[in-house]
N, C-alpha and C positions, 0 to 999 in steps of 0.2 A: 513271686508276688512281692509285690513292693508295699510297704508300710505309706499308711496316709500321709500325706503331708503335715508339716506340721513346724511351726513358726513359735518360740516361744521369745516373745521379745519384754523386756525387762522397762518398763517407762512410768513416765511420771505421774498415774493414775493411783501407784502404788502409794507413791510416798505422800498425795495429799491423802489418805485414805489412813495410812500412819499417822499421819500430824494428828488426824482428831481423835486419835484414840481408838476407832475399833475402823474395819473396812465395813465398807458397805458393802448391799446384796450385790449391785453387778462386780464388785470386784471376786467375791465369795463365788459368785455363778463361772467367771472368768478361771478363776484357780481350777474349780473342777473339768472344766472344759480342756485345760491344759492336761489336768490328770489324763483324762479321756483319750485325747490325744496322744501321749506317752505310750500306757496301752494300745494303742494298736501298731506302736513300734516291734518290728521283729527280735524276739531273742534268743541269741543263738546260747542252746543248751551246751552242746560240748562239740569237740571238733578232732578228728581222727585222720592221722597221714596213713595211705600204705605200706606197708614196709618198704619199697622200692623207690616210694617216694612218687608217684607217676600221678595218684587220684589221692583226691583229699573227701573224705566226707564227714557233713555234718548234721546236726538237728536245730532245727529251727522252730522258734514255738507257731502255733497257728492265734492270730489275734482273733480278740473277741471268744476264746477260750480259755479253758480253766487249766488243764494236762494236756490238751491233744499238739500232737508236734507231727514235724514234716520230718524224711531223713529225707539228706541230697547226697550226691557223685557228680564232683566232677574229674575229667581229665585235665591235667594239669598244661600237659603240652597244647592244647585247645581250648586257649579259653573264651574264641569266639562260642562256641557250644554253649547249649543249652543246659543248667546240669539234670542231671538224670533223678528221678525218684524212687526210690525204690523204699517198699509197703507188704505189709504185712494182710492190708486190707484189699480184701474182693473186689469192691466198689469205689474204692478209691477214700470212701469217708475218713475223717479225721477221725486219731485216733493215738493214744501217748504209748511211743516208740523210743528207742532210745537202747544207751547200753552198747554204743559200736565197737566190734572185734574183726579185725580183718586174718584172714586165711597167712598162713607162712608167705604164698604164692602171692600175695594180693589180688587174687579174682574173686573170691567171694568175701562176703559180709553177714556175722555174726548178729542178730541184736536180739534185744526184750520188745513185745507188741502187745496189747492189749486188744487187737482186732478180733482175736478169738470169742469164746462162749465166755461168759461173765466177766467180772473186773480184773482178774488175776493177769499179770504180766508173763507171758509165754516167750519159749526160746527162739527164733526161727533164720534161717540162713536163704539169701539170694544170694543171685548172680551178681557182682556190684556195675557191670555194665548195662543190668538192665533187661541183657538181651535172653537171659534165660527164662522167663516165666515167672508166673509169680512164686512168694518166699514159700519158701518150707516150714511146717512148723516140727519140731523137733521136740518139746518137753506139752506135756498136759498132769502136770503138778497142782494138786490141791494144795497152796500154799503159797510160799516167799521163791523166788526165783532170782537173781544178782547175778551183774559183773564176771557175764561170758568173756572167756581169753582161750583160744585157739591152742592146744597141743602144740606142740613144733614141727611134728610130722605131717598135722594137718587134718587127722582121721577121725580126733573127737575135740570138745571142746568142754571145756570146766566150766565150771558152775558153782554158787552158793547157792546151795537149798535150807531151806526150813519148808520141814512137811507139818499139812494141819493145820495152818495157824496163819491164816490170807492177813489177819490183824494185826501181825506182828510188823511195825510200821517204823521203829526204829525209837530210839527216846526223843525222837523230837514230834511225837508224835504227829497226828491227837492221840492220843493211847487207848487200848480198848479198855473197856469198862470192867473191873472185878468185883465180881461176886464171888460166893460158894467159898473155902478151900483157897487161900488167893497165893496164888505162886508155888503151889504145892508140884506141878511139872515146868518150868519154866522150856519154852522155845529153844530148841537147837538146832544152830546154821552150821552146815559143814559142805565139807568139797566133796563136790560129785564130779561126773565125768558124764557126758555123750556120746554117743557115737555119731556121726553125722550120715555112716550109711542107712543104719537099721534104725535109731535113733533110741537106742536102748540107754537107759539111766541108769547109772553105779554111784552109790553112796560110796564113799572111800573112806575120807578120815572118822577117826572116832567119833564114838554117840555122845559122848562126857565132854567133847573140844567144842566151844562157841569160836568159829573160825571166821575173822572180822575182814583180811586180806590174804591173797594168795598171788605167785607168781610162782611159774614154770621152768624147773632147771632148762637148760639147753639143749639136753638131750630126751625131754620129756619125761626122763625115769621116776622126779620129784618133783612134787611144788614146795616153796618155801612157802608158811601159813604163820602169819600173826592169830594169837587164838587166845582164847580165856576160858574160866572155868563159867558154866551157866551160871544166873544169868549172865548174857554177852551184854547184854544195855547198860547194867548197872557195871562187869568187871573189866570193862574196858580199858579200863585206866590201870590195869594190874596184867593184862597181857603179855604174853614171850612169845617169842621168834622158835618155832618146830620144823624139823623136813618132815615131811608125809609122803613115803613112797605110793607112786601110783598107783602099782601095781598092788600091791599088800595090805596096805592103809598104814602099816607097820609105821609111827611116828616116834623120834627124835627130838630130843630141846637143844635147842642151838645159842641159846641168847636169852640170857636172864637179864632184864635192863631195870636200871636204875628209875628210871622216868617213865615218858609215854615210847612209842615204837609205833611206827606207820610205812608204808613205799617200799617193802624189800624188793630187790633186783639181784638179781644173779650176774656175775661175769659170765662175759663172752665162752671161757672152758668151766664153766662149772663150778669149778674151786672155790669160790668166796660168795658172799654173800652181804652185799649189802644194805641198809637202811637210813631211815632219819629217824634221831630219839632225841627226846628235849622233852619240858616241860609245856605237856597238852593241855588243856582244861576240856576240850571238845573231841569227839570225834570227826574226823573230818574236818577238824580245820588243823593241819598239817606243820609243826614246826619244829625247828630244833637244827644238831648239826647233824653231817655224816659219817656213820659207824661203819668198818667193812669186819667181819670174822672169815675166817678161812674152815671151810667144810670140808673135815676127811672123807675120803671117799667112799671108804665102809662105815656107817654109822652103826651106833649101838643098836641092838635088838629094842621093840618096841618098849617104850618107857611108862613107865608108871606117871601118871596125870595128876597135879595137883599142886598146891604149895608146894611139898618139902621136893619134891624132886629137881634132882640135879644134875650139873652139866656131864655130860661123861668127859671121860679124861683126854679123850682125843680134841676135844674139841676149844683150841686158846683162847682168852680173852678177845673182845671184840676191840679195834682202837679206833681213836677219834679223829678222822683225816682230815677236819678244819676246825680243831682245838682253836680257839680264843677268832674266830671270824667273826666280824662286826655286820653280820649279816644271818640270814635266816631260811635253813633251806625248807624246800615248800614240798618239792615234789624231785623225785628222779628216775635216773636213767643210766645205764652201762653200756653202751652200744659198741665200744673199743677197747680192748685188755687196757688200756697204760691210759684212760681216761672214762672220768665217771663228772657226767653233764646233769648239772643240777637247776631249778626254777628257783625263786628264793625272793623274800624281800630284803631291802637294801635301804636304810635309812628312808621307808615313806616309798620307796619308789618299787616298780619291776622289774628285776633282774634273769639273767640265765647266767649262769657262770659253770667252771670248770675243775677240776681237781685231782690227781695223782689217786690211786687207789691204797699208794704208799704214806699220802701226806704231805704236805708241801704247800708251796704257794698255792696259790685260789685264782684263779684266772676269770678277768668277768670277759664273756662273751658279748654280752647287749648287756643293758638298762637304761633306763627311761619312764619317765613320768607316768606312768598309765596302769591298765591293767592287762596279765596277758593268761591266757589258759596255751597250754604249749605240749604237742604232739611231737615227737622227734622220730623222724625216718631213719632205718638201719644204720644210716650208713654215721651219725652223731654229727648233720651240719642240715640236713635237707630239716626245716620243721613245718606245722603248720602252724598258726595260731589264731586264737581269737580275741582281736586288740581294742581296748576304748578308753574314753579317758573322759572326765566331765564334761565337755563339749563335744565329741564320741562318741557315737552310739556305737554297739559294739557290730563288728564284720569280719570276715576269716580272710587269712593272709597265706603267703606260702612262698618259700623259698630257704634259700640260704639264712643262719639266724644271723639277725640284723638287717640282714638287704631281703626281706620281704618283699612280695606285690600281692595289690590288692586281690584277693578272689571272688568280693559279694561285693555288690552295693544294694544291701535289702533296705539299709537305713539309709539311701542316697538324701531322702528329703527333709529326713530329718532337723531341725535348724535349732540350737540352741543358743542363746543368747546370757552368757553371766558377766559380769564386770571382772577382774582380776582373779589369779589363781594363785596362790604363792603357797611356796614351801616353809614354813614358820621356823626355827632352830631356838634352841635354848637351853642354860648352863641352869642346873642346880644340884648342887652337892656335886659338885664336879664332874656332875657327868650330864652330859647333852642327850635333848630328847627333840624331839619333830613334831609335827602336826601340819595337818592342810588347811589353810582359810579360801574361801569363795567368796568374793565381795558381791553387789548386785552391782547393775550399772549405776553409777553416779549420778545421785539429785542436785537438779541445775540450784536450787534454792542454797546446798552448801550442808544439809543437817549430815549429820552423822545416822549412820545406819544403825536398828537395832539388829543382836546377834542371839544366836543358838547355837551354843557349845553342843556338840553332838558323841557323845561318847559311848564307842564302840564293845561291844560284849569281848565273851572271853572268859576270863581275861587275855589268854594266850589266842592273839589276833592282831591284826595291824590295817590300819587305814592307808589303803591306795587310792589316786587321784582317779577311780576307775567312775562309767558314768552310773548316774545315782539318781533317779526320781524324784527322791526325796530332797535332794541337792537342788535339782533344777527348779522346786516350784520353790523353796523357801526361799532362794532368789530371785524367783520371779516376783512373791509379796512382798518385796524389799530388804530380805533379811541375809544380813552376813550369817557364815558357817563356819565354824571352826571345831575340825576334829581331829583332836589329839593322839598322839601312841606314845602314853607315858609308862612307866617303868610297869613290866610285864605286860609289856607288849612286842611282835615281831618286828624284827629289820634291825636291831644292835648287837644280835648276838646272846647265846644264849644264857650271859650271867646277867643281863636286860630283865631278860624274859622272867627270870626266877628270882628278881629283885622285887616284887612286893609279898613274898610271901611271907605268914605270919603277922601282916602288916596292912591287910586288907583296908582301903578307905586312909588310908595315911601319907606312904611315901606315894601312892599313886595319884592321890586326889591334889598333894602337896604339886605335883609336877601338872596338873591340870589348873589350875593355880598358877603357877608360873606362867606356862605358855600363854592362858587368858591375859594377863601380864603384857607378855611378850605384843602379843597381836594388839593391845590398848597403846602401845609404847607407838605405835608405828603404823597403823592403818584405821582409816576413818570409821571408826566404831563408838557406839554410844555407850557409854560406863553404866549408864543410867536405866539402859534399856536390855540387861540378858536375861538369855530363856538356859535352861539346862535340858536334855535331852536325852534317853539310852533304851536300851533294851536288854534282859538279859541281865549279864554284869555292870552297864552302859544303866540300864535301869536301878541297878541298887545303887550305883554310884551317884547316881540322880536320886536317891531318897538319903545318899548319905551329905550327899552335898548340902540339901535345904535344912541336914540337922546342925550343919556345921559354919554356915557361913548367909552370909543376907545380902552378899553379892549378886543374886540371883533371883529376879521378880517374879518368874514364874517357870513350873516343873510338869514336864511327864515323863513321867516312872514306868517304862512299858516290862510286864516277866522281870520286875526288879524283884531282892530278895530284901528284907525288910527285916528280918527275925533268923538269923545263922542259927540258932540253938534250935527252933522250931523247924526250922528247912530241912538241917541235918536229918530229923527224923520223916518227914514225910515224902522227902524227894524221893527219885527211884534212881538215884547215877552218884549215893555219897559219896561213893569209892574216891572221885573227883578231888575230893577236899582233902581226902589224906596228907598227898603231900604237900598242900598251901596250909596246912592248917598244923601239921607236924603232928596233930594225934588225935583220934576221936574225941566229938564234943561229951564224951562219955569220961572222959579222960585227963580233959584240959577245956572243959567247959568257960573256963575263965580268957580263952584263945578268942571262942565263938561273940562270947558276949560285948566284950572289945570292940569290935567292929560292925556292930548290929546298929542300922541307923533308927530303930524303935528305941532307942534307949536315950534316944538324945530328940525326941520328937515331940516334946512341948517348945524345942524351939525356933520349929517352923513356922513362918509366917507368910511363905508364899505359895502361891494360889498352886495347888498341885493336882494336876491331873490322872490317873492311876489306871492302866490298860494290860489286860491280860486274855492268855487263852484259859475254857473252859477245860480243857484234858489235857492239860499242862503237867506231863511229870518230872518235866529236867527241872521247872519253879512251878510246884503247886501253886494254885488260884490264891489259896488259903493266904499264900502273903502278899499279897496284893489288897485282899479282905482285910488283914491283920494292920497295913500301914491306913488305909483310908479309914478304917472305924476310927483308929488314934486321931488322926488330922480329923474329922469329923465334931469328935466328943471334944475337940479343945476348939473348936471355932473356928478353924482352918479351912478356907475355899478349899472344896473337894470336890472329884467327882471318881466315880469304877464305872470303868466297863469290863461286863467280860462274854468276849465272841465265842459264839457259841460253838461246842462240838469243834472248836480250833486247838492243837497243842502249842508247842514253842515258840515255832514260826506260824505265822498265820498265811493259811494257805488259797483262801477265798477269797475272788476278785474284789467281792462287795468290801470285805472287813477290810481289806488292805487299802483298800481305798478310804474307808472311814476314817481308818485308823490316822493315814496322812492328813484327810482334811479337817478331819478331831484337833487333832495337834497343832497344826497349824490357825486356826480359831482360838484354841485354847492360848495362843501368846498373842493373838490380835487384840484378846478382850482384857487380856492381866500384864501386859506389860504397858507402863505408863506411855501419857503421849509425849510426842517430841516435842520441844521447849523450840518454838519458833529464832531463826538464827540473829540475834540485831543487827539492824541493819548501822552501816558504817556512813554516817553525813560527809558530806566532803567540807575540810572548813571553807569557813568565812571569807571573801576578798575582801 
């Protein structure tokens, strides 16, 4: 199925609509319309090669929906074909699928279906050609269900369960509501097992291990498991690297890390064990460098769980196979003894690169301007991926990495229209930082564009030229875009990354400052006319900005944090802060207070907008409430929203939509008009 057509052209309706200070209704009706248009663009969810490389398959969202997605197959040698769909559902109805695991063999496919009896995501396996019948379901779990991966032999497949607790939704939530007793048993996710003949379920690892990732030694015997003590939401950030024999549950510590830990991979013979650790702020947003540890082959007898426990003696130091890379690895992969294939960002851009398991040089395989999600087949050359770039919509690829061909054209009509793209660079305190600016097309009258810094959460995150929604309309109502990856941010490496800590709202803001700078030095923007923007970290940075500087005419604060000393106690993920923060605000309260932009808030004076979720635990509402009352009670243009039954991210088409054309209104109506250009007389004869 192909996405509607869709033209978004950038003209001069925009910018007389600028000059007088606020747009008018058809240009306001115009913007949504675009919005509209956008959604029903295809999105492909995630995208899986088979081991052999032969079929790629993917998930694709279904427009005009909220969850429900398509999975496809296709054959890769054939790609006059049709691809294949393969469903969990009787009737074909939509339905949110996902979660793809292919067989050793690559004939069958693994995934998660909601097709079944009430809303819970269930296990179920097809043929991946299609031609066997419809899927099997294999799991009927009252509960959490996660990130099926295939045995190596082929006969079961692993699982994350949490039983009991269909609510437990992750800390981004919306979170479930506490009453009674509150977190007196907290949820526990651990690795189970299936059978794929009889489809019988085996809990394995401990009751006491919240097990976050897992991946399957080679010979099946172990999974290596990143894990925590309960709760998982909140101890994420204090997690270690365990083997948990299959067969026994009998768990191992492998890897006590300094940082975060995420991606373990096993070598090709079992022996090592690899990961990425660095400084996370998120789960699931993946960074740092790459560690490998070497695994004896008889591990200690089952280990005691907790803080004090320790490495056993067999087991050496982990080392760091790309100490001091100016770069950021994202995601991995071992597919060859003497080579370990990494994703990563690279100064702003999308890379894949390479490395020694010994250490050494960094080989970049690709990189390029864009965005890439990237599957690697067996063999560490065949991938598939899923590529786009602001003008872009995104479509799946396949082949050799770097010499790609196309696989989809779901977004073929897609049309986006922006004026310039540039890569921004800039020195301060000697050390260089990036950002991407998006101009609109150029007003024939000559005025200078106003802008919206857009500053990205995190903080351990990084801005890719990848395509962007929100990118394509604030161009379309004439506005440049400029967003930053200033210090503690991905793609420099990871003494970058850990370079605002302690320092929150200072060295970071200092270098969002500069690049603004930078982009005013050199591309037609108006001094006169910026917006600040974020969400998140990107949000508090935006309620620290308007305490700190009047650079900036008008603000929305989306899940900003506004009060660190009050966060600290209400959020449900402190653990987080530990290491930016160097010690509980119990402890060094004088840390928290420092960079709280409530402390400096009679000195804003631009118009500030304030957008939050209602079940918000990674940033209670409360601070969102706590900045708008202050702006409020001092006479400060304000306004709160807060969507309802939404947690972190906002997940409902409507909000998501508001939320974009909220924002965008909110700098039509508070940043000044443009100062007409004079015109130039020719002299006198």
């Amino acid at each position: 199925m192909r996405a509607a057509t869709l033209a978004v052209a950038v003209g001069c309706w925009m910018w007389g609509a600028l000059a007088s200070g606020a747009v008018p209704a058809p240009a306001r009706v115009e913007v949504s319309a675009t919005y509209d248009a956008l959604q029903r663009m295809v999105r492909i969810r995630e995208v899986s090669l088979s081991p052999d490389g032969t079929r790629v398959a993917w998930v694709e969202s279904v427009p005009g929906t909220e969850d429900a997605a398509r999975l496809q197959v296709r054959e890769l040698a054939h790609p006059e074909r049709a691809p294949v769909r393969v469903t969990a559902s009787d009737d074909g109805a939509p339905c949110a699928e996902g979660s793809l695991a292919w067989s050793p063999d690559g004939r069958q496919l693994a995934f998660l279906s909601t097709a079944g009896e009430g809303r819970a995501r269930q296990l179920y396996v097809a043929d991946a050609s299609g031609a066997g019948g419809p899927a099997r379901r294999l799991t009927t779990v009252t509960g959490v269900v996660a990130a099926p991966k295939w045995s190596p032999d082929g006969r079961s497949v692993g699982l994350l369960v949490i039983e009991g607790a269909e609510d437990a939704l992750g800390p981004r939530g919306p979170a479930a509501r506490e009453t009674g007793v509150v977190q007196a048993s907290p949820p526990v996710k651990r690795f189970a097992t299936v059978t794929v003949e009889d489809a019988k379920l085996r809990l394995v690892s401990p009751a006491g291990l919240f097990i976050h990732e897992y991946a399957w030694s080679p010979d099946g015997a172990r999974v290596a498991v990143v894990a925590s003590q309960p709760p998982g939401d909140a101890n994420w950030w204090t997690a270690r690297v365990y083997a948990v024999e299959a067969g026994s549950g009998e768990t191992s510590l492998l890897h006590v890390p300094r940082w975060q830990v995420a991606k373990p991979a096993w070598s090709p013979d079992g022996r090592q064990l690899a990961f990425i650790e660095g400084l996370m702020s998120d789960e699931g947003s993946t960074g740092g460098d790459v560690l490998v540890v070497s695994v004896p082959e008889r591990l200690a007898a089952k280990v005691r769980l907790g803080e004090k426990a320790r490495l056993p003696a067999k087991v050496p130091p982990a080392r760091d196979v790309t100490e001091g890379m100016k770069a950021t690895a994202t995601d991995l992969f071992w597919p060859k003894a003497e080579r370990l294939v990494f994703a990563a960002q690279a100064q702003g851009e999308a890379a894949l690169m390479a490395v020694s398991p010994r250490g050494g040089e960094v080989t970049t395989l690709w990189r390029g301007p864009e965005h890439v999600a990237v599957s690697l087949g067996r063999d560490g050359v065949t991938s598939a991926v899923v590529r786009d770039a602001i003008t872009q919509a995104p479509e799946v690829w396949a082949g050799p990495v770097g010499a790609w061909k196309q696989v989809t054209r779901l977004n073929a009509d897609v049309r986006v229209t922006v004026g310039d793209v540039r890569s921004v660079t800039w020195t301060r305190e000697g050390q260089s930082a990036q950002g991407w600016l998006v101009l609109p097309v150029p007003d024939a009258s000559g005025r200078k564009a106003p802008m919206v810094t857009v500053v990205h959460g995190g903080p351990a995150a990084g801005v890719l030229p990848g395509f962007n929604p929100q990118v394509v309309l604030f161009a379309a109502r004439g506005y440049a875009v400029f967003m930053p990856n200033p210090r503690g941010s991905y793609g420099q490496g990871e003494a970058f990354v850990q370079a605002n800590r302690r320092d929150f709202g200072y060295g970071d803001f200092d270098d969002v400052l500069a690049g603004l700078d930078a982009v005013l030095a050199s591309a037609p923007v108006d001094p006169a006319r910026q917006g600040i923007t974020g969400w998140s970290y990107g949000g508090f940075l935006t309620m620290w900005a308007v305490t700190r500087t009047q650079r900036f005419q008008a603000a929305v604060a989306g899940a900003g944090i506004a009060n660190w000393q009050s966060y600290y106690g209400t959020n449900h993920i402190d653990t987080w802060m530990l290491p930016y923060f160097g010690a509980s605000v119990y402890d060094e309260p004088e840390v928290y207070t420092r960079s709280s932009p409530i402390n400096g808030v009679k000195q804003v004076k631009a118009p500030t907008l304030v957008l939050h979720g209602e079940r918000d635990v990674e940033v209670p509402a409360s601070q969102g409430y706590e900045f708008y009352k202050a702006l409020k009670t001092l006479g400060v243009k304000t306004q709160l929203v807060i969507y309802a039954d939404e947690g972190h991210g906002l997940r409902k088409p409507e909000h998501q939509k508001d939320r974009l054309i909220r924002t965008l209104d909110w700098f039509d109506e508070n940043l000044p008009a443009a100062e007409p250009k004079p015109r130039v007389r020719a002299p006198a004869r």
